[in-house]
C-alpha positions as CSV (number, residue, x, y, z in Angstrom):
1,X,-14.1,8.6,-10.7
2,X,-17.1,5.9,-11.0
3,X,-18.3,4.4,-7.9
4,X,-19.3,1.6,-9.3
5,X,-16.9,-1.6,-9.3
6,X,-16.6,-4.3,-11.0
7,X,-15.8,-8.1,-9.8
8,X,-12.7,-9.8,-11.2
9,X,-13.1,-13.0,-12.1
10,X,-9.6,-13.8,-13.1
11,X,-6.6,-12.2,-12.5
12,X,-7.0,-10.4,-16.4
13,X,-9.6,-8.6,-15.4
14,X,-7.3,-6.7,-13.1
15,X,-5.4,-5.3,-16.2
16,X,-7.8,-2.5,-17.7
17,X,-7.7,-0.7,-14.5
18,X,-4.0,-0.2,-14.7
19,X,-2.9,3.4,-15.6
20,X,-0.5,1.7,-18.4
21,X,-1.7,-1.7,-19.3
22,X,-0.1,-2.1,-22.3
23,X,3.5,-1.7,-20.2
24,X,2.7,-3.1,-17.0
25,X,0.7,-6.3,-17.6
26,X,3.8,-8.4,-17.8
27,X,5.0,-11.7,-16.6
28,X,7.5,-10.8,-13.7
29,X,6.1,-7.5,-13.3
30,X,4.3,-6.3,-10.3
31,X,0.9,-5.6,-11.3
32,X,0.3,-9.1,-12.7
33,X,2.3,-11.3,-10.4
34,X,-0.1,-9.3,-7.5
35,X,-3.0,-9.6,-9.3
36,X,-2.4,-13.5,-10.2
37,X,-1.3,-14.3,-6.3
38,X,-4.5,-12.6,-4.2
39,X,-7.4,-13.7,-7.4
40,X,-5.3,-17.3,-6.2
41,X,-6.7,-16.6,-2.5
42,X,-9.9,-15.4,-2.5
43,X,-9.2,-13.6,-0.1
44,X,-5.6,-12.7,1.9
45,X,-2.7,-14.8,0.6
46,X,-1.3,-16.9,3.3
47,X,1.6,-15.0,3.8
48,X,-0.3,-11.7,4.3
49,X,-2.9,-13.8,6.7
50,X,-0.3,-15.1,8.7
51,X,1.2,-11.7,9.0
52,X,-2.1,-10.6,10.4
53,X,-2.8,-13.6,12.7
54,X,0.8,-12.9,14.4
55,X,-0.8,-9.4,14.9
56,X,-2.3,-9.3,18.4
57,X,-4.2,-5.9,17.7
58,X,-5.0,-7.4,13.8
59,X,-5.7,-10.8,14.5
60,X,-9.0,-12.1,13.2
61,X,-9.0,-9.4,10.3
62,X,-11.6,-11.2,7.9
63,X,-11.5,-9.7,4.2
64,X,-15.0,-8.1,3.2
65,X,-14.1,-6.2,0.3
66,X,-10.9,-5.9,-2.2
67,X,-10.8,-3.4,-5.1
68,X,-7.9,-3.6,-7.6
69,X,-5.9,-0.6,-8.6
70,X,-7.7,1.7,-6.3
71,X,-6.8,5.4,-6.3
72,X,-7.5,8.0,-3.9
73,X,-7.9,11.1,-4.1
74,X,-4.8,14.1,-3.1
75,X,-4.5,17.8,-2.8
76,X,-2.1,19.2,-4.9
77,X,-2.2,18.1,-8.8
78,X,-4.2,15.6,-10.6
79,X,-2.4,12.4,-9.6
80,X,-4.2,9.8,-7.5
81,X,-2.6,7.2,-5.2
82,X,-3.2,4.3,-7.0
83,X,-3.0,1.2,-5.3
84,X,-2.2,-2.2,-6.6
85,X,-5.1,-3.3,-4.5
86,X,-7.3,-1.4,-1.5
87,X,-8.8,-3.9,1.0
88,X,-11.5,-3.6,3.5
89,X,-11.0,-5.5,6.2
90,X,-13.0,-6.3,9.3
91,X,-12.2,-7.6,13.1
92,X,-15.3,-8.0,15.3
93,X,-16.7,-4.5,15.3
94,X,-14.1,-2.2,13.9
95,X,-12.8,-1.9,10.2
96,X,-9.6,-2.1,9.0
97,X,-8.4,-0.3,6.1
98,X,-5.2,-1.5,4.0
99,X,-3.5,-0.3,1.3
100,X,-1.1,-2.5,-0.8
101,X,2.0,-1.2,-3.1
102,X,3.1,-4.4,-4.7
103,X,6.8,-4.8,-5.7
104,X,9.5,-7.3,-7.6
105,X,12.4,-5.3,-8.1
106,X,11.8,-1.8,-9.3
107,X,11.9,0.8,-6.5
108,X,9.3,2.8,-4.8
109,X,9.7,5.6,-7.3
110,X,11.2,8.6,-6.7
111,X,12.9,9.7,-3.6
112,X,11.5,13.5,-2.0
113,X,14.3,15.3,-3.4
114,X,14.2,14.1,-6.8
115,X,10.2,14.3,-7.0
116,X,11.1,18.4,-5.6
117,X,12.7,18.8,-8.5
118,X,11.6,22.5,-10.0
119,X,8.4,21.8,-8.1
120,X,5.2,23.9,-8.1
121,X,3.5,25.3,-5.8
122,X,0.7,22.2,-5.9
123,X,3.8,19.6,-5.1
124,X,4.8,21.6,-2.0
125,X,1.1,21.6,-1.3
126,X,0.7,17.8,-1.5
127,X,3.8,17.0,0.6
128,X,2.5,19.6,3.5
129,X,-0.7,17.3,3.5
130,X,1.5,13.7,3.7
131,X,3.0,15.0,6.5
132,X,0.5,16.5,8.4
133,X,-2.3,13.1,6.9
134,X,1.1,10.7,8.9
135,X,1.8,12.9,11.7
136,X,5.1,13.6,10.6
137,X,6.6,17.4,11.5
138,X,9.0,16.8,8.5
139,X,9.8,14.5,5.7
140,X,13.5,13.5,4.7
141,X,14.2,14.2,1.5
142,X,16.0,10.5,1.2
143,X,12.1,8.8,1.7
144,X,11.0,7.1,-1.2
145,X,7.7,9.6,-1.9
146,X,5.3,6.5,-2.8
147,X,5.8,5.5,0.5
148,X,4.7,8.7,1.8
149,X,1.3,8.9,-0.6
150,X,0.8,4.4,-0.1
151,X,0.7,5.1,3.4
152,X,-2.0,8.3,3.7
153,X,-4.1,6.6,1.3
154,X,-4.8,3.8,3.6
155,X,-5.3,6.3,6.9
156,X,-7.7,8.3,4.3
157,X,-9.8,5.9,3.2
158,X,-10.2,4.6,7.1
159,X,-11.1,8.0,7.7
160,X,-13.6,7.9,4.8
161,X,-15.0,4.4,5.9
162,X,-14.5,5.0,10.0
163,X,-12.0,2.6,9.8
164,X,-10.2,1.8,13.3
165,X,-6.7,1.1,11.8
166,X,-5.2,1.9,8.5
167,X,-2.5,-0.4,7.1
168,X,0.4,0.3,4.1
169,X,1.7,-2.9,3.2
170,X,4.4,-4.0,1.1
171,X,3.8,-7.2,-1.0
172,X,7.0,-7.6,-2.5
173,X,8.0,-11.0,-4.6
174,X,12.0,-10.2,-4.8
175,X,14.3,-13.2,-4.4
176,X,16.4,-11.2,-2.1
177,X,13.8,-8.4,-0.7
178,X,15.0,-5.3,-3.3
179,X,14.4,-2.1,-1.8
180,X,13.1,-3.2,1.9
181,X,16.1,-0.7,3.3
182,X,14.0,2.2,1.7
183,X,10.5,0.6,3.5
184,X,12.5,0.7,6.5
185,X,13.7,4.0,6.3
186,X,10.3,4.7,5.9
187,X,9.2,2.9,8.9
188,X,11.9,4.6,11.2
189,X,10.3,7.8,10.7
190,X,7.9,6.0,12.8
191,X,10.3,4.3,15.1
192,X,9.4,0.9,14.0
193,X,12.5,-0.9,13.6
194,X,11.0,-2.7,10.4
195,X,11.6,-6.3,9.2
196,X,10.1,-8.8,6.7
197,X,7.1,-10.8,7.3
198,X,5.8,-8.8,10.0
199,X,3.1,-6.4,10.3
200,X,4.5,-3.2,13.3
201,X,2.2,-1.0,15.1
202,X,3.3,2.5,13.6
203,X,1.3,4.8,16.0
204,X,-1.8,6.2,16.8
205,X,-2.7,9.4,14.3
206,X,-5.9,11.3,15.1
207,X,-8.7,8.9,14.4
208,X,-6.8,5.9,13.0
209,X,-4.2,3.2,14.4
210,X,-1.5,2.9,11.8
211,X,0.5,-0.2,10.6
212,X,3.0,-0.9,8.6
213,X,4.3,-4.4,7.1
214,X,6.6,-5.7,4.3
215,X,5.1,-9.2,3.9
216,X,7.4,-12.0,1.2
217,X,5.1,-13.2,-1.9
218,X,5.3,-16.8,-3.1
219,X,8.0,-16.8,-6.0
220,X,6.4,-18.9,-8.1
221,X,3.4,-16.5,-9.0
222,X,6.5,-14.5,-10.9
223,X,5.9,-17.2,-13.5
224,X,2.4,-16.5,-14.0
């Protein structure tokens, strides 16, 4: 993968760096209404920096850096984590790394179980190393599994950039919050009793302080 990145100037420049382009770059559709709402910004969205602002441990997070449809690396197979967008963050002297899975109304993919299914050796590989990357003993098999590879890319590239806290969050832009019972599952393996708009302390892990959040997009970039 090229370490070399290119600015967007608009939100269509997001669209070659999507794995399908051709499917995804819709109107509606996650990857565009994302990519539409944060080139809007310039920075964090209003709803995502208020979310941060009502973080004591968060609050004064200034964006440095945000790099669209960003994939990191995982044991176990060829398949990256591809985020919708990977942002570098920074709060007086410590960085912030956060990961953000953008949603409308499909679901985060495929539950553990189903993603199991006649699995090979390299699957049961990469699930050993979510679990042991979140601090988790065991994993459900009723977790949505992007959760599970969302979440450890954000702790691994804080790890890679000696980031203080990693954060996973959940831009959604449903009408009626589709699939936020699976994000909270998710966040009770954690024992964050999860809930819109708000970004929970999940934990300390080895080196990183973990977060988790399910922040509401304005519905009107669903038109764009």
């Amino acid at each position: 993968m090229s370490r070399i990145y290119i600015p967007a100037a608009v939100a269509d420049d997001w669209a070659p760096f999507l794995a399908e382009p051709l499917k995804h770059w819709k109107t509606g559709y996650p990857a565009r209404t994302l990519a539409h709402c944060w080139q809007d910004a310039d920075g964090f969205p209003a709803e995502i920096a208020n979310a941060i602002e009502a973080n004591p441990v968060l609050r004064g997070t200034a964006m440095l850096m945000g790099i669209p449809e960003h994939q990191v690396a995982l044991p176990g197979g060829i398949t990256q984590s591809q985020n919708d967008i990977w942002v570098l963050g920074k709060r007086d002297d410590q960085l912030i790394s956060i990961a953000v899975e953008g949603k409308v109304s499909e679901p985060f993919d495929r539950t553990v179980a189903e993603w199991l299914e006649a699995a090979s050796p390299g699957k049961h590989l990469r699930l050993d190393f979510l679990a042991h990357t979140l601090g988790l003993r065991a994993v459900p098999s009723s977790i949505r599994y992007q959760l599970l590879h969302r979440t450890a890319s954000a702790i691994l590239e804080a790890e890679r950039f000696n980031a203080d806290h990693a954060v996973m969050l959940v831009h959604s832009f449903s009408p009626t919050n589709a699939w936020f019972e699976d994000y909270r599952a998710f966040a009770a393996l954690f024992d964050v009793d999860a809930r819109p708009n708000y970004i929970h302390g999940a934990g300390r892990l080895a080196k990183t302080e973990l977060h988790l959040g399910w922040i509401c997009g304005a519905a009107r970039y669903l038109e764009r």
